[in-house]
Structure formats: C-alpha cells, structure tokens
PyMOL Python script that loads the backbone (N, CA, C, O; Angstrom):
from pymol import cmd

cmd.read_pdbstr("""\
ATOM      1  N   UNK A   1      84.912  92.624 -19.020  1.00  0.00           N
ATOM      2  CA  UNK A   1      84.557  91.671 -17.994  1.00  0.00           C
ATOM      3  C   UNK A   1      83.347  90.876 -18.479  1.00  0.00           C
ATOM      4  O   UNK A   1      82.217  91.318 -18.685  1.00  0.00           O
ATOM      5  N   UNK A   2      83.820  89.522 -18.636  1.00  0.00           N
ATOM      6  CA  UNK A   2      82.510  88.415 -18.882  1.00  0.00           C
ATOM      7  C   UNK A   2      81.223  88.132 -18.264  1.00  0.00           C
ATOM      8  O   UNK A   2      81.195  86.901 -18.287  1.00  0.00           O
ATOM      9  N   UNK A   3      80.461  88.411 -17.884  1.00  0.00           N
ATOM     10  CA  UNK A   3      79.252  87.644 -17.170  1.00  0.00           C
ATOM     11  C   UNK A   3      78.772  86.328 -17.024  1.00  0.00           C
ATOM     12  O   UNK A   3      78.439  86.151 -18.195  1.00  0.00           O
ATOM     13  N   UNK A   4      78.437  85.081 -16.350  1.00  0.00           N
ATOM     14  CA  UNK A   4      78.684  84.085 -16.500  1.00  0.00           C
ATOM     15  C   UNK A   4      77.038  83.654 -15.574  1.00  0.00           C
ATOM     16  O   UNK A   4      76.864  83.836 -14.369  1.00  0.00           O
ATOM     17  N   UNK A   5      75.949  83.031 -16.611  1.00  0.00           N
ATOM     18  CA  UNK A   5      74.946  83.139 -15.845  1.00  0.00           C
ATOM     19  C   UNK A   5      74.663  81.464 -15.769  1.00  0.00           C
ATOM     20  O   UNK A   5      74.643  80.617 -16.662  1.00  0.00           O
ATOM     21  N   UNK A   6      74.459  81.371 -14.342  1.00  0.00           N
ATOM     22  CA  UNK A   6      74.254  79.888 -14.251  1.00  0.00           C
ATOM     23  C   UNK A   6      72.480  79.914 -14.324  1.00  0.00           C
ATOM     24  O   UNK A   6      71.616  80.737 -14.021  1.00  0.00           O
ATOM     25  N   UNK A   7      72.498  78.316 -14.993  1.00  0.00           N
ATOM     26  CA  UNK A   7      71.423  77.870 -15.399  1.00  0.00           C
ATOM     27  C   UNK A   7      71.313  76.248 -14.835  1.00  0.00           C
ATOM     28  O   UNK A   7      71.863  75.242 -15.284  1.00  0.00           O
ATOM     29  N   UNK A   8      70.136  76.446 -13.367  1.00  0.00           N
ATOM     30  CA  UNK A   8      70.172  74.678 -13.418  1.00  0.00           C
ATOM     31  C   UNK A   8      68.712  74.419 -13.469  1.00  0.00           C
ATOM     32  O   UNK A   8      67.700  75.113 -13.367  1.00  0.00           O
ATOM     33  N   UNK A   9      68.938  73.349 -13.637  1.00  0.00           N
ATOM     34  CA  UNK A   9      67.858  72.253 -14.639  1.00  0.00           C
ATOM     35  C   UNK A   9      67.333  71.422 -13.677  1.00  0.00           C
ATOM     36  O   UNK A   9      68.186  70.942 -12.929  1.00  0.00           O
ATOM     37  N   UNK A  10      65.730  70.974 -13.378  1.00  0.00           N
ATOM     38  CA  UNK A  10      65.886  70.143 -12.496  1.00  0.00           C
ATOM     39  C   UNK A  10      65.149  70.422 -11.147  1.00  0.00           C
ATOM     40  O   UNK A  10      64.188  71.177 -10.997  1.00  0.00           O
ATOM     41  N   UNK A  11      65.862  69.570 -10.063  1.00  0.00           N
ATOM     42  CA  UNK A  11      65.648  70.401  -8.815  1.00  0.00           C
ATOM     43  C   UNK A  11      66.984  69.734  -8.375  1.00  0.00           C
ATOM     44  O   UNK A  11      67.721  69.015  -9.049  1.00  0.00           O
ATOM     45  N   UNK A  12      67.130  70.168  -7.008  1.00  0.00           N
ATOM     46  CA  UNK A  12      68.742  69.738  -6.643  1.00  0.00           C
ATOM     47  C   UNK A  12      68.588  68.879  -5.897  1.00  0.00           C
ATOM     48  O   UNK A  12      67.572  68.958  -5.206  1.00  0.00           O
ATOM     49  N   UNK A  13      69.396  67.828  -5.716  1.00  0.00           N
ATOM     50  CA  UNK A  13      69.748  66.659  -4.643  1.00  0.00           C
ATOM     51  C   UNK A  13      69.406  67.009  -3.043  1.00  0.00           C
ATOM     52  O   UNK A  13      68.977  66.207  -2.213  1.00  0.00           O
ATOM     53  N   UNK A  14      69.689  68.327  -2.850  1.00  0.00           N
ATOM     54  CA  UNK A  14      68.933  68.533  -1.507  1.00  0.00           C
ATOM     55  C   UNK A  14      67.503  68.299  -1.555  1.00  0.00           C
ATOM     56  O   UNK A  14      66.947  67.397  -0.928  1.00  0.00           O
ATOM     57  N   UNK A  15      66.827  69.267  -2.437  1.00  0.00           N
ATOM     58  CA  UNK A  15      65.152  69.386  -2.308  1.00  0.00           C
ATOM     59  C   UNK A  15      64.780  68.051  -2.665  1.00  0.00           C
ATOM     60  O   UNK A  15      63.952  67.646  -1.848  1.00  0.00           O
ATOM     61  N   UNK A  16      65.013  67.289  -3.447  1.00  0.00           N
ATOM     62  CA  UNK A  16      64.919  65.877  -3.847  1.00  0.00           C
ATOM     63  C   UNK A  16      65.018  65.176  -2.301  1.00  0.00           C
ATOM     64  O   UNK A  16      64.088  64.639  -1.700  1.00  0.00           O
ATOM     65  N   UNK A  17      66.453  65.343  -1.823  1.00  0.00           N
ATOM     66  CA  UNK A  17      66.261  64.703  -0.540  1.00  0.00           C
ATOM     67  C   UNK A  17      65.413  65.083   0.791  1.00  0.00           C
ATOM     68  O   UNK A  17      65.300  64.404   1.812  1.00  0.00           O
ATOM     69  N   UNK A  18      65.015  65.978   0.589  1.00  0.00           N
ATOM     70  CA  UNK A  18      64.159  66.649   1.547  1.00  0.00           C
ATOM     71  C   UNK A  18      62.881  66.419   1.602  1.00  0.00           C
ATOM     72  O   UNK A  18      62.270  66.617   2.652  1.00  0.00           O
ATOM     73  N   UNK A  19      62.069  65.819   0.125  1.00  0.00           N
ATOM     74  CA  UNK A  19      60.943  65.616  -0.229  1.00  0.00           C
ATOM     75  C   UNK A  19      60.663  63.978   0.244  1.00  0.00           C
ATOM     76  O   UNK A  19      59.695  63.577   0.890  1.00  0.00           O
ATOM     77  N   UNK A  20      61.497  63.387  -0.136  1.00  0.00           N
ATOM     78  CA  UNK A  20      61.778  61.934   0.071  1.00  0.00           C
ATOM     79  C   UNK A  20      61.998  61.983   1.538  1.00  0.00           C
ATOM     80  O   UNK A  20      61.676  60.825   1.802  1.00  0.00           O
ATOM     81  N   UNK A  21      62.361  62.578   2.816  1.00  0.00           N
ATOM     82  CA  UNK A  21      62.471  62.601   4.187  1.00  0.00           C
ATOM     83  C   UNK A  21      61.209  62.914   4.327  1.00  0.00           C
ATOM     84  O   UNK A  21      60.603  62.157   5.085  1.00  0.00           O
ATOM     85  N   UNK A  22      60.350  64.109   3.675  1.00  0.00           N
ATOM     86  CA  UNK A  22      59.167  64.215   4.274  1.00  0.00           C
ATOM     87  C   UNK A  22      58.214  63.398   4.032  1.00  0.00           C
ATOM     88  O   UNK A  22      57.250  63.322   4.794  1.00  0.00           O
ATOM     89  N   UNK A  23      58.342  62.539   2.770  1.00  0.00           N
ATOM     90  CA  UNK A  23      57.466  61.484   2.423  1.00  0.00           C
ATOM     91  C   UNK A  23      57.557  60.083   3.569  1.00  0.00           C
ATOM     92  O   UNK A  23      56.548  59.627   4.107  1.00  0.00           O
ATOM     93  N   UNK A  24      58.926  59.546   3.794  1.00  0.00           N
ATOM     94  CA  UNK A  24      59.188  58.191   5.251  1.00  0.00           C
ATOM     95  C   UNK A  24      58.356  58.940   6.379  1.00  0.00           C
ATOM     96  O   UNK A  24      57.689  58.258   7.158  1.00  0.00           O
ATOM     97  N   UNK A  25      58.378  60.365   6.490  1.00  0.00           N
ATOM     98  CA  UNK A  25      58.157  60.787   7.799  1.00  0.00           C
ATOM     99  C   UNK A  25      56.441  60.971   7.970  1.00  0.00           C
ATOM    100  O   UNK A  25      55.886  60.948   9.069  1.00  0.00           O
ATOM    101  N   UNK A  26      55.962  61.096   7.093  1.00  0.00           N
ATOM    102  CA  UNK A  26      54.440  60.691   6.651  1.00  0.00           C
ATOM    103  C   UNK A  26      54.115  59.395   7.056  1.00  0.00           C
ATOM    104  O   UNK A  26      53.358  59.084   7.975  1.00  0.00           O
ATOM    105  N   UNK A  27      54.854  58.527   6.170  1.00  0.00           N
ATOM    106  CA  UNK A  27      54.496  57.521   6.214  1.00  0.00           C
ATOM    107  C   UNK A  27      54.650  56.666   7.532  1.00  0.00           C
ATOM    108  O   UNK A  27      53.966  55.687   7.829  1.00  0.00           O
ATOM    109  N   UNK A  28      55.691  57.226   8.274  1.00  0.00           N
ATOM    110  CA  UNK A  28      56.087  56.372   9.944  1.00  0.00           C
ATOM    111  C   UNK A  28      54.872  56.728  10.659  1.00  0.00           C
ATOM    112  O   UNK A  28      54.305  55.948  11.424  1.00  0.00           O
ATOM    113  N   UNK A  29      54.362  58.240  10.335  1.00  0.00           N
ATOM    114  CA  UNK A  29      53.704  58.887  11.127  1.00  0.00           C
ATOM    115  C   UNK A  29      51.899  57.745  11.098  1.00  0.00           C
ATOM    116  O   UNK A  29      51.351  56.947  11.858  1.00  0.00           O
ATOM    117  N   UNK A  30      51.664  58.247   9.982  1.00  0.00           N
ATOM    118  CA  UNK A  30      50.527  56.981   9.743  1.00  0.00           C
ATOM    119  C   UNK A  30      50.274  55.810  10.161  1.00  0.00           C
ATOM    120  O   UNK A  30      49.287  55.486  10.821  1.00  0.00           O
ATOM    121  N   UNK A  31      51.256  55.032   9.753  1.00  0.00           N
ATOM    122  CA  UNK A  31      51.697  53.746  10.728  1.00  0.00           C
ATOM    123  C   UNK A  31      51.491  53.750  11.642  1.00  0.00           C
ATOM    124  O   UNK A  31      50.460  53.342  12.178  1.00  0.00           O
ATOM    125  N   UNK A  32      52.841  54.431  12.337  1.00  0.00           N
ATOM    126  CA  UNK A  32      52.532  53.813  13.746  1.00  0.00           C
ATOM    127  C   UNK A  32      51.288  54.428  14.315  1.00  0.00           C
ATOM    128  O   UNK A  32      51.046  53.889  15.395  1.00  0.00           O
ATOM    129  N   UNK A  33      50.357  55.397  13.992  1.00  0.00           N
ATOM    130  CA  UNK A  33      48.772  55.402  14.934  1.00  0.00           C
ATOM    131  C   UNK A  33      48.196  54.633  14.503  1.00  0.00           C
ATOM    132  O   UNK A  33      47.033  54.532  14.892  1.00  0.00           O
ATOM    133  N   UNK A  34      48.766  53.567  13.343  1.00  0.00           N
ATOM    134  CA  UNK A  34      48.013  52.033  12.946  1.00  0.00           C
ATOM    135  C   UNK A  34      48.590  50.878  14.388  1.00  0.00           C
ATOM    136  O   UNK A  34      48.447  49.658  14.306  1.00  0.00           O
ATOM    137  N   UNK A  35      49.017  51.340  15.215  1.00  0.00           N
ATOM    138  CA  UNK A  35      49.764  50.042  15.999  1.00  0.00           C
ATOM    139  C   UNK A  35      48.946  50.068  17.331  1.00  0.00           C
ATOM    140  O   UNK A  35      48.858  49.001  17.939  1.00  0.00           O
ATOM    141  N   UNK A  36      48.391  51.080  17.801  1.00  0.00           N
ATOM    142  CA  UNK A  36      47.359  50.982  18.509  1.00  0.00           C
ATOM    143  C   UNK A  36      46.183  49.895  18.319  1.00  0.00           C
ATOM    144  O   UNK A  36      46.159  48.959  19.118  1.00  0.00           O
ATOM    145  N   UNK A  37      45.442  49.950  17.549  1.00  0.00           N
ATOM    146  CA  UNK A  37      44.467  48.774  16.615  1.00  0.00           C
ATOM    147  C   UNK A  37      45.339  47.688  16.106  1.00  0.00           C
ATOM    148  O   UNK A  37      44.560  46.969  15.480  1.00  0.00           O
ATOM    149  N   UNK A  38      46.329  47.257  16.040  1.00  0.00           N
ATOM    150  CA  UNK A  38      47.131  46.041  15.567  1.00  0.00           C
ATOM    151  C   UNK A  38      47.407  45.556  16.316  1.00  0.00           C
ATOM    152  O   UNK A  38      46.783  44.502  16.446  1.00  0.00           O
ATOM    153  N   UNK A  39      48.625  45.873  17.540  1.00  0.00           N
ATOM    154  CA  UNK A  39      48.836  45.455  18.692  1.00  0.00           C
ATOM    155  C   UNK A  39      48.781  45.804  19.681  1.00  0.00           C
ATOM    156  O   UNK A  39      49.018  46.966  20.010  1.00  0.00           O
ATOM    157  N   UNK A  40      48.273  44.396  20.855  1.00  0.00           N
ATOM    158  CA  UNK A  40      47.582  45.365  21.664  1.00  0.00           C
ATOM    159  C   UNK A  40      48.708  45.277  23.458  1.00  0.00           C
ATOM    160  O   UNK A  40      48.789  45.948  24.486  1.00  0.00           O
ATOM    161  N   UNK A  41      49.358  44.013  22.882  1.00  0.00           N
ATOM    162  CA  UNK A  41      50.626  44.484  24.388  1.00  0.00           C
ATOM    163  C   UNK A  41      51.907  45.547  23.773  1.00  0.00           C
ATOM    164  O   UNK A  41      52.157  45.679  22.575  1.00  0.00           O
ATOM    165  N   UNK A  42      52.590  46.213  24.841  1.00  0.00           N
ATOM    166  CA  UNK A  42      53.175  47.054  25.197  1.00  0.00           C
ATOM    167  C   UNK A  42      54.348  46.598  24.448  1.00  0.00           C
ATOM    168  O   UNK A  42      54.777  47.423  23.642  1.00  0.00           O
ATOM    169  N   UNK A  43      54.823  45.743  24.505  1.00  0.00           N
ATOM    170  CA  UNK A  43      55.874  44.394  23.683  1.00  0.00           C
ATOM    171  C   UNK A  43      55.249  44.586  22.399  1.00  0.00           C
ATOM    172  O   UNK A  43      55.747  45.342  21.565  1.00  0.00           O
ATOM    173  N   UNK A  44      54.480  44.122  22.249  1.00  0.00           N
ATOM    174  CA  UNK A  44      54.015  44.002  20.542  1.00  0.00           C
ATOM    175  C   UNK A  44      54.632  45.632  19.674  1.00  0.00           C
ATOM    176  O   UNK A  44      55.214  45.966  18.642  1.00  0.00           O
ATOM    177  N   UNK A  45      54.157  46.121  20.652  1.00  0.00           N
ATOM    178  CA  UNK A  45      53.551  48.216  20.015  1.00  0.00           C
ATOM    179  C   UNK A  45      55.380  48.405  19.756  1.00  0.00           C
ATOM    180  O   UNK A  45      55.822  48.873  18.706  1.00  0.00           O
ATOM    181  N   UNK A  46      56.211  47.983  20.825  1.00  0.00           N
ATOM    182  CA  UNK A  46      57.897  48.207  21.397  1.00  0.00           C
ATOM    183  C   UNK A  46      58.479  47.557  19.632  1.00  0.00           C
ATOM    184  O   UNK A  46      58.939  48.177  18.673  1.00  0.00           O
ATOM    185  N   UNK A  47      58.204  46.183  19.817  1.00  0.00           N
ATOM    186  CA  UNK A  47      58.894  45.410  18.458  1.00  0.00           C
ATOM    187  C   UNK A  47      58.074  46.218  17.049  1.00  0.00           C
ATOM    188  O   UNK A  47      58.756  46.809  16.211  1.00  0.00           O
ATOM    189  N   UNK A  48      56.953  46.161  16.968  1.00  0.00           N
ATOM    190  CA  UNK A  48      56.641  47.046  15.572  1.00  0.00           C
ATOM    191  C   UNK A  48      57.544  48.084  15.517  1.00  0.00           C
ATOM    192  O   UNK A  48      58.394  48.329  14.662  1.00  0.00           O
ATOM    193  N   UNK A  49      57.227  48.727  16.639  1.00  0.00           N
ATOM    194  CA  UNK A  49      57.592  49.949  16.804  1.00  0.00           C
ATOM    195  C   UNK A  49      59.514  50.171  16.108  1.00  0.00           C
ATOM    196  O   UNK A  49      59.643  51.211  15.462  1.00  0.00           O
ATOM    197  N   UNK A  50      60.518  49.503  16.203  1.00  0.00           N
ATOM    198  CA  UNK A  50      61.353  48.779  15.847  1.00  0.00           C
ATOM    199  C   UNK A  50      61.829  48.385  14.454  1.00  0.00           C
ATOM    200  O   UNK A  50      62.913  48.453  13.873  1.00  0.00           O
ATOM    201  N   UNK A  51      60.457  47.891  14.097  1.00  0.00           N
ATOM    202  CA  UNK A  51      60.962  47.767  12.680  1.00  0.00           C
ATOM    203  C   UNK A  51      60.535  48.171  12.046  1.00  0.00           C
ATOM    204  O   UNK A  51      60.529  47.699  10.910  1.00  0.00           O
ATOM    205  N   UNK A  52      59.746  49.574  12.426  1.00  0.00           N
ATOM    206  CA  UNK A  52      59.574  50.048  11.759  1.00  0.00           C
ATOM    207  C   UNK A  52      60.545  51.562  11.411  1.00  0.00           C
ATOM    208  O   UNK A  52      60.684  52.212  10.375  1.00  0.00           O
ATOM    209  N   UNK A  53      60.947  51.682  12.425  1.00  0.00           N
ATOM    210  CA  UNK A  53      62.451  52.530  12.512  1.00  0.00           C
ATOM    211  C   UNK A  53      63.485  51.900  11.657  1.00  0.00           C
ATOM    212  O   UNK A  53      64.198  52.532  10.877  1.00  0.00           O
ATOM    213  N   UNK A  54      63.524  50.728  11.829  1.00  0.00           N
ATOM    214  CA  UNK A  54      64.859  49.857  10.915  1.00  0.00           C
ATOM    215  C   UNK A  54      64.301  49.990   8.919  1.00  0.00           C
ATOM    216  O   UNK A  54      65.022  50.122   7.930  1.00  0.00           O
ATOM    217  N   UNK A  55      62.895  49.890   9.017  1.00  0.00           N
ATOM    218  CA  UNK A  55      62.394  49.891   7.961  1.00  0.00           C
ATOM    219  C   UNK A  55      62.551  51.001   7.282  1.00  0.00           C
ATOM    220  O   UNK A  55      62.878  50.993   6.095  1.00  0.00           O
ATOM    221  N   UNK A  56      62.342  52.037   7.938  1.00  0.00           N
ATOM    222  CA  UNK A  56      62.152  53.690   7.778  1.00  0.00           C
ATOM    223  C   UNK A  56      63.537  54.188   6.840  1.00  0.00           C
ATOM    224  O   UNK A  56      63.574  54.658   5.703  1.00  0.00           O
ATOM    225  N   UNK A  57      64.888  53.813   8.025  1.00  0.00           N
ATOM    226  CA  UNK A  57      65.859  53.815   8.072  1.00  0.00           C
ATOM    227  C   UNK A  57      66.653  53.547   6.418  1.00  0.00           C
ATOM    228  O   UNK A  57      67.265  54.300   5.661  1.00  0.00           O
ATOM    229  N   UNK A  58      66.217  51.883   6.350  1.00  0.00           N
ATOM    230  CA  UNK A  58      67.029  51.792   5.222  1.00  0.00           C
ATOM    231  C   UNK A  58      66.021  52.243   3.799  1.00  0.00           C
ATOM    232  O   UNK A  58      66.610  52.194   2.719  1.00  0.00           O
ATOM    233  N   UNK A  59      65.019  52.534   3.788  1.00  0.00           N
ATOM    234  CA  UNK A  59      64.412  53.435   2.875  1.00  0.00           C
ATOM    235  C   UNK A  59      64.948  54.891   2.644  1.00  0.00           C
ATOM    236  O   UNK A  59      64.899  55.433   1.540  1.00  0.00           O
ATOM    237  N   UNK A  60      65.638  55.684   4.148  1.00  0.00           N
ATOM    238  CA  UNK A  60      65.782  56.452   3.630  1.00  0.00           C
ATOM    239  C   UNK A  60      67.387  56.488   2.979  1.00  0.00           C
ATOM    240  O   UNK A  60      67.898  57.336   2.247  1.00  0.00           O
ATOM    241  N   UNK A  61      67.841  55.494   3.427  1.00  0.00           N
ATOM    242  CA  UNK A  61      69.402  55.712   2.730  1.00  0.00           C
ATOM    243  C   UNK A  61      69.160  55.184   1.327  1.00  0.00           C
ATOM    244  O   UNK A  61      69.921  55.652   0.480  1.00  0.00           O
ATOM    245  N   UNK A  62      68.233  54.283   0.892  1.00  0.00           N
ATOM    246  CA  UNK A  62      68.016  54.121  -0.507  1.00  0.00           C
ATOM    247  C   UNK A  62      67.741  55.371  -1.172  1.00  0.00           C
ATOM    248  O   UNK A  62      68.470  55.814  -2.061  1.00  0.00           O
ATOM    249  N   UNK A  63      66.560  56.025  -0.698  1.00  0.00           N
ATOM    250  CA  UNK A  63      66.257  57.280  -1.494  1.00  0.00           C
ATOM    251  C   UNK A  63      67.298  58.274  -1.767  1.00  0.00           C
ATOM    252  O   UNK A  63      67.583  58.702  -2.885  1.00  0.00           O
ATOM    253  N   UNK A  64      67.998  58.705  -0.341  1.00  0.00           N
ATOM    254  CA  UNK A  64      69.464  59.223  -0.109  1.00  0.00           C
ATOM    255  C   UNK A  64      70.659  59.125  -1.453  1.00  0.00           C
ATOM    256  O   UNK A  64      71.326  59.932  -2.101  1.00  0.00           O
ATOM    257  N   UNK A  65      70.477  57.725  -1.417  1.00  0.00           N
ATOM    258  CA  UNK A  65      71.397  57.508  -2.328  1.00  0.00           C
ATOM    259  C   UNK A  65      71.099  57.420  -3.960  1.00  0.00           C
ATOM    260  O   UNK A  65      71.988  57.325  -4.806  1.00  0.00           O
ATOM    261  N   UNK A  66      69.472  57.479  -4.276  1.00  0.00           N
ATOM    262  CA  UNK A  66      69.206  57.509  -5.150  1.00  0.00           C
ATOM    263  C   UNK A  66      68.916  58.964  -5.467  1.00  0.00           C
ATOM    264  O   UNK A  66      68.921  59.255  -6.663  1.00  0.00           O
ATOM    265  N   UNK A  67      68.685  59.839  -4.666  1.00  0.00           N
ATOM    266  CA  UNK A  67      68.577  61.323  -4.685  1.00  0.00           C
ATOM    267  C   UNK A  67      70.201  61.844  -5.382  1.00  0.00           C
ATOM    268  O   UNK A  67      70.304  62.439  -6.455  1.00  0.00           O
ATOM    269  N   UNK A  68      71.215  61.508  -4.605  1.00  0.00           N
ATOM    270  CA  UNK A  68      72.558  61.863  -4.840  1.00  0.00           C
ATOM    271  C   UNK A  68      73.408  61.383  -6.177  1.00  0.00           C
ATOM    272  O   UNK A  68      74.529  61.721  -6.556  1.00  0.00           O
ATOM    273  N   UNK A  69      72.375  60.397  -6.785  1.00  0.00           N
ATOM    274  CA  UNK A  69      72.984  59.825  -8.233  1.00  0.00           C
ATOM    275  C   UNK A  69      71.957  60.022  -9.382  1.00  0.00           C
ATOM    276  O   UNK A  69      72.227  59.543 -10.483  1.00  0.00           O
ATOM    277  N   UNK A  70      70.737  60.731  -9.182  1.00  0.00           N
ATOM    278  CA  UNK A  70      69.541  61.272  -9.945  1.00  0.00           C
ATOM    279  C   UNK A  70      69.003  59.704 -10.980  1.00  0.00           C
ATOM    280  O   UNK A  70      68.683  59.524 -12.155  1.00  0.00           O
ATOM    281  N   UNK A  71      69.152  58.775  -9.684  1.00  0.00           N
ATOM    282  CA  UNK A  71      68.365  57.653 -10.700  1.00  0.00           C
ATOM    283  C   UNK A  71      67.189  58.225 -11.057  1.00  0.00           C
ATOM    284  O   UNK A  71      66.411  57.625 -11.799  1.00  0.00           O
TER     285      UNK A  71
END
""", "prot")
cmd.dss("prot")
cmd.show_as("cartoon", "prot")
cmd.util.cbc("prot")
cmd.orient("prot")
C-alpha cells in the first residue's frame, strides 16, 4: 500500500480571500467614522454612505476574482 503525501505551496484561495474581506472591511469601517466630519446632512451621510457600499462591493469581487486565479 502506497502513501501519498500532499504538499501545498502557498496559501489557499480561501485564506487569500478572507484576508482581502478583512482588509474592505477595515477600510469601510474607517471611512465611514470619516462621514461624520465630511458630511453634515442626514442625505449627504445616506449617499456617501452608498457609495461607499457600491465601492466596497466591486473591490471585493475584484479581489475575489483575483484571489481565485492567483494573479
């Protein structure tokens, strides 16, 4: 009977993607207690607030997808 020992190299597309989620989620976090001091109606705080979700968003499907192809 053969033994067959795996060997990986690296880190894996999960932890990669997991690091890169905790990094947007830093970074939203920071931000937005920057929107208090930036804007100061309820509207203003609502629309940042907005794009910065949309912003968040397609950063993380870039990373996502750059995690899953080891650019």
């Amino acid at each position: 009977m053969s033994k067959f020992t795996e060997i990986h190299i690296g880190t894996s597309t999960d932890d990669r993607f997991e690091r890169k989620h905790k990094i947007i989620s830093k970074y939203k976090e920071s931000v937005s207690k920057e929107f208090d001091s930036l804007f100061k109606t309820d509207e203003e705080k609502a629309i940042a607030n907005i794009a910065l979700e949309v912003s968040s968003r397609l950063l993380f499907e870039y990373l996502k997808e750059e995690a899953e192809y080891g650019r």
